[in-house]
N, C-alpha and C positions, 0 to 999 in steps of 0.2 A: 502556142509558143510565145515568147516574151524575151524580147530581144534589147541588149542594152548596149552604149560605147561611149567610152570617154577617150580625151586623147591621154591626159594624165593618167589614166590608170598603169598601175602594172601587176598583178596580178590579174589572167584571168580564171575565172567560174564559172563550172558547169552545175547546175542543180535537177536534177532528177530524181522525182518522185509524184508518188500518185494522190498525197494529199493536198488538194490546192491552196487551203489556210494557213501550214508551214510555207507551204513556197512562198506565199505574200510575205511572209513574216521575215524569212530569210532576206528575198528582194528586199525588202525595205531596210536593213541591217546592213546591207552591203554599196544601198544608193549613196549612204554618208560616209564611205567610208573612200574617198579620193583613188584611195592604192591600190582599190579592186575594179574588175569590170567583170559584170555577168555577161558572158556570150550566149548563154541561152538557159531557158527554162523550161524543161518537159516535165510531161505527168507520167510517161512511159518509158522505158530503152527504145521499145517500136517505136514512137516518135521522134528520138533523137537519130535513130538511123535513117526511117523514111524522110526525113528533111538534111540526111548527108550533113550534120552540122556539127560534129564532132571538130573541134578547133584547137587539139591540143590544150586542156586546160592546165595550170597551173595545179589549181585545186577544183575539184569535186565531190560535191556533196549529194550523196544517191542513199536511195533506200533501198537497201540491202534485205529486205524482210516482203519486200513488193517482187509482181511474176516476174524471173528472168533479172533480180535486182544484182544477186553474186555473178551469175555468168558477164551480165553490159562490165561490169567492175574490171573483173577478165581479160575483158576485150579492149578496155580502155587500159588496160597497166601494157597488154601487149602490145598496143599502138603507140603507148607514149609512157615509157617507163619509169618515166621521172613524176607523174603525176602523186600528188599526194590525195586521199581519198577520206573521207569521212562519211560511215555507214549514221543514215538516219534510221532508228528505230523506232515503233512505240514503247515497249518497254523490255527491261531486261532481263532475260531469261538462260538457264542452259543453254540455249541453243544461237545466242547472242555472238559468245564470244567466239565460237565452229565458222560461224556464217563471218565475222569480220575477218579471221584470218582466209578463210577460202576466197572472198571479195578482193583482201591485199590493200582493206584498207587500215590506216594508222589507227582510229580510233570512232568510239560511238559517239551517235550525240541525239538522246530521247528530242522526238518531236511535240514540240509546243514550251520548251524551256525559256527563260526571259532572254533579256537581252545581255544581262551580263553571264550568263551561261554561255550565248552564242560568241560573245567575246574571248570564254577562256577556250573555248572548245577550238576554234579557229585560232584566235594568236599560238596558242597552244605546240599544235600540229603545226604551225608556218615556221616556229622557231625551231624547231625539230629538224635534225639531220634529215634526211633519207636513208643517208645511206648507211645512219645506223641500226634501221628493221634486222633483226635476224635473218640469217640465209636458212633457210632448211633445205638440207640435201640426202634424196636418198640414193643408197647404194644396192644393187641388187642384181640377181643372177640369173641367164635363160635356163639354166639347169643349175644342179648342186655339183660342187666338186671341180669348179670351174678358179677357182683362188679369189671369189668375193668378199670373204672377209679379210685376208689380205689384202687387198685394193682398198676395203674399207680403213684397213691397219696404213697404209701407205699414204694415202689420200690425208686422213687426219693428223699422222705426224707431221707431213709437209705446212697444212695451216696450222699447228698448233706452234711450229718454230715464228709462223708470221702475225697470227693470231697469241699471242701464249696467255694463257689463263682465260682466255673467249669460246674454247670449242668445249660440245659436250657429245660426246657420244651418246649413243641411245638404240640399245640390240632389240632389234624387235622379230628376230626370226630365230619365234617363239622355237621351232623343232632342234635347230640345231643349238642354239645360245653357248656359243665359243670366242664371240667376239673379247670378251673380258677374257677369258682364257687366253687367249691368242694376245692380246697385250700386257700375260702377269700379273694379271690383277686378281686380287682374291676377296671376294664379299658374301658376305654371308645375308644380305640381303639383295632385292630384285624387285624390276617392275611390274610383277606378278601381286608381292608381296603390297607393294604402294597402292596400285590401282583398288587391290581388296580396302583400302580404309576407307572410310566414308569422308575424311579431312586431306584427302590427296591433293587437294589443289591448296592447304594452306600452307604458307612459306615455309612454319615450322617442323612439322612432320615431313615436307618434300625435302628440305636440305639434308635429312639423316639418310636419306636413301642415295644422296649425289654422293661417287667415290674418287677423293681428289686426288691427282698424281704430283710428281715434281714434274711434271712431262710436258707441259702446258695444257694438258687436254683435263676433264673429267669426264664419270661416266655411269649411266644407271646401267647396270647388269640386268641379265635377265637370265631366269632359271630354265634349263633345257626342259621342256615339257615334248613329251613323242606322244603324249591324248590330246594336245589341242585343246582345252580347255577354253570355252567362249570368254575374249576378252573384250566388252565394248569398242569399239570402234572410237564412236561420239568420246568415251573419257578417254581416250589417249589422244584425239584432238585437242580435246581442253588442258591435258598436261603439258603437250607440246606450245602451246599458247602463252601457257603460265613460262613455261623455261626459256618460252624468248625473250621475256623479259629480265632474265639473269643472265644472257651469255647470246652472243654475238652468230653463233654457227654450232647446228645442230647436226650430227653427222648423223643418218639413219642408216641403218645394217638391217636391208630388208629379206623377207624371206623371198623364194623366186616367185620370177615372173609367172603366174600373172598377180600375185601379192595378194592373194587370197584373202577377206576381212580385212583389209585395211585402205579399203576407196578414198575414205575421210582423211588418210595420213596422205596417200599419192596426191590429190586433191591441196593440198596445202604445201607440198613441196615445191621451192622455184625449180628447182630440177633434178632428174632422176638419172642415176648413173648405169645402164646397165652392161652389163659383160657377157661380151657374145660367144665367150669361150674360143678354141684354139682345135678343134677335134673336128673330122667329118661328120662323128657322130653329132656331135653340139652346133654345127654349121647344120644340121637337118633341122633342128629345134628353133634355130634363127629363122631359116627358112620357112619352117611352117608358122612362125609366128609372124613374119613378113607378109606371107601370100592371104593368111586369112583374120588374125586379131586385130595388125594394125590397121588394117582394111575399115575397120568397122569402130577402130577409136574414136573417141572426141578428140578434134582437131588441137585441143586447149591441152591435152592429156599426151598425144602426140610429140605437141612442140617441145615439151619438156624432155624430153628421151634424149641422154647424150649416153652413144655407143664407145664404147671398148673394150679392147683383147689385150689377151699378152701374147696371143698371136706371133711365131718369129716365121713359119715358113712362106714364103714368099707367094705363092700359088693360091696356097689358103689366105691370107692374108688379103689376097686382089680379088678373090671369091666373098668374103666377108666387107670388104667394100663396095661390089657390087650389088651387095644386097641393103646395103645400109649405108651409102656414101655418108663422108665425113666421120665415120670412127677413128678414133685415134688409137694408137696401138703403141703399149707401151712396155719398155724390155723388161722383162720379169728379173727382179731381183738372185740371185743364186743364191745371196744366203743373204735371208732376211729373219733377222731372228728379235722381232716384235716383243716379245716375252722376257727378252731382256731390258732394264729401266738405263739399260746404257745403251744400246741402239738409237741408231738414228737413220735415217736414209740425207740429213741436210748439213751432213758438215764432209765428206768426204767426194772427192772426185770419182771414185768407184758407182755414184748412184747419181751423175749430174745430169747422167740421161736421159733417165726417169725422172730425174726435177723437170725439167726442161720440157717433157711431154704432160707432167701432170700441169706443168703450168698451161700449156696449150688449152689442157681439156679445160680448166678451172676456168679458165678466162672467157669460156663459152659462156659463162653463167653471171648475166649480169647484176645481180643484187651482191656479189663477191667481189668487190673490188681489191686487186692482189696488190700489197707492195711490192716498188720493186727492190731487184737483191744485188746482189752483187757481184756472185758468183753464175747469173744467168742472164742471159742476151735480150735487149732491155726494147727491144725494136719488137713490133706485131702488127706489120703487116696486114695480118686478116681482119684487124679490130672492124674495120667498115663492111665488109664482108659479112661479119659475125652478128654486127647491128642489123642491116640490112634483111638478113634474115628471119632475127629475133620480132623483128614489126611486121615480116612481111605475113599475111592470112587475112581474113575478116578484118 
């Protein structure tokens, strides 16, 4: 390890990776530059943990393509969410752009590049919001029939009044594919249809298949398939990759738990919404998936899990808490009619209750930062609570 300090700096950096000739190269890129400080240099993650020296970096630059190089990435956005990250790679491949969004970091940077490479790579990323990364959120269900893609319908109009023209829906539960249904939309194309082209991920061919509303949101459909038809995994990562950088929040409409074929989508979502349902029978399904799947999750996979119902019985309700403290439980609309392009759940006092708890739940998610509104109570209490949380693990 290779330890540096200045008083003038102010950025710090962390650099991890197992090639030592980059790392010289990097060090020496950063010694002239007054406004940075490397706090450390490893060749491994194992050796940034064995020596407890994780410091909060500003920025870190890790190789993402080395053992364990996406999961340390993981662990450093959990501990310090603001961190900005840049995946070292040797070169770039399909599988480049899967592994920087699972990592969470901002962008590549091939090792052994000059120095004015290493220039724009880094001012680059330094100039760059944070908190303009895309949110991906998925939505999804302990059983079918539970009101999931309403929650998905509910959830997106709410951002889409605060986001407008940033969200894009994206149905990937391939069996049922109602979600375009369910918000009026009618296409005669699907992401069945895209994925089949061999040019899916170029701009021109992807925008015919985006379907825009006056709504604020848009949204790729997808064609109800009941054979299940193999859809790579790995290329709906890479699409999803591509559409973060046209729009700000990706809503996924997933099929149920346990999301059958899509690791690589869970895997890249900042967090997963699921619905625990309202039924003794569906409170079995929680339960067993309580006693014995989460048991044996990735911790990293876990943390993302934000629970709710629409839940109204009070008995049930304190039974579904006790199996999954911190669900939030929100009044189910009576007449929510999504399918109409004049609904709304965010202009009428009729639904401020449901704003009010979606905002609760939204707020657990912190790559989402919500504006606030007007019509809803502008105080949150849990925010320290909710951070605390969010850091606490490995």
């Amino acid at each position: 390890m290779i330890e540096k300090s200045t008083i003038l700096s102010r950025k710090k950096v962390l650099i991890v990776d197992s090639f030592a000739d980059n790392n010289a190269n990097l060090e020496s890129w950063f010694s002239n530059r007054h406004e940075f400080e490397v706090i450390g240099i490893f060749q491994s993650p194992q050796a940034v943990i064995s020596a407890s020296a994780i410091m909060a970096p500003d920025l870190a630059i890790i190789g993402i393509d080395i053992p364990n190089g996406t999961h340390f990435c993981k662990m450093l956005r959990k501990q310090n969410p603001s961190v900005l990250i840049i995946g070292l790679v040797s070169q770039h491949d399909a599988n480049v752009e899967v592994s920087l969004r699972q990592a969470g970091a901002v962008r590549t940077m091939l090792r052994g590049v000059n120095t004015a490479q290493i220039d724009m790579a880094i001012l680059s990323v330094l100039s760059a919001d944070d908190s303009a990364l895309c949110s991906i959120i998925g939505v999804g269900g302990i059983k079918e029939g539970l009101g999931t893609t309403l929650l998905t319908a509910a959830i997106g109009d709410f951002l889409a009044r605060k986001f407008p023209g940033r969200i894009l829906f994206l149905d990937l539960d391939f069996l049922r594919g109602d979600l375009a249904f369910s918000l009026g939309i009618s296409s005669q194309k699907s992401i069945q249809d895209l994925l089949a082209r061999d040019d899916f991920l170029e701009f021109g061919p992807l925008q015919n298949y985006i379907t825009g509303t006056g709504r604020g949101f848009s949204i790729i459909p997808t064609a109800q398939d009941r054979q299940i038809k193999y859809i790579s995994d790995i290329a709906i990562v890479s699409l999803i990759t591509i559409l973060g950088n046209l729009f700000e929040i990706i809503l996924i409409d997933l099929p149920i738990y346990p999301f059958q074929g899509l690791s690589g989508v869970t895997d890249i979502c900042d967090r997963i919404i699921l619905n625990t349902g309202e039924t003794p029978n569906q409170l079995k399904s929680l339960v067993q998936a309580v006693s014995s799947d989460f048991k044996t999750m990735p911790d990293y996979l876990l943390e993302k899990l934000l629970f709710v119902s629409w839940c109204r019985e009070a008995e049930m309700k304190n039974e579904i808490a006790r199996q999954v403290p911190g669900c939030v439980f929100l009044p189910r609309p009576e007449q929510a009619l999504f399918s109409d392009p004049a609904f709304t759940i965010t202009l009428t006092d009729e639904f401020k209750q449901l704003r009010n708890a979606l905002k609760s739940l939204l707020g657990k998610i912190p790559s989402l930062p919500l504006p606030q509104t007007n019509d809803e109570e502008d105080s949150d209490p849990g925010l320290l609570a909710r951070f605390s949380n969010y850091i606490s693990g490995n």
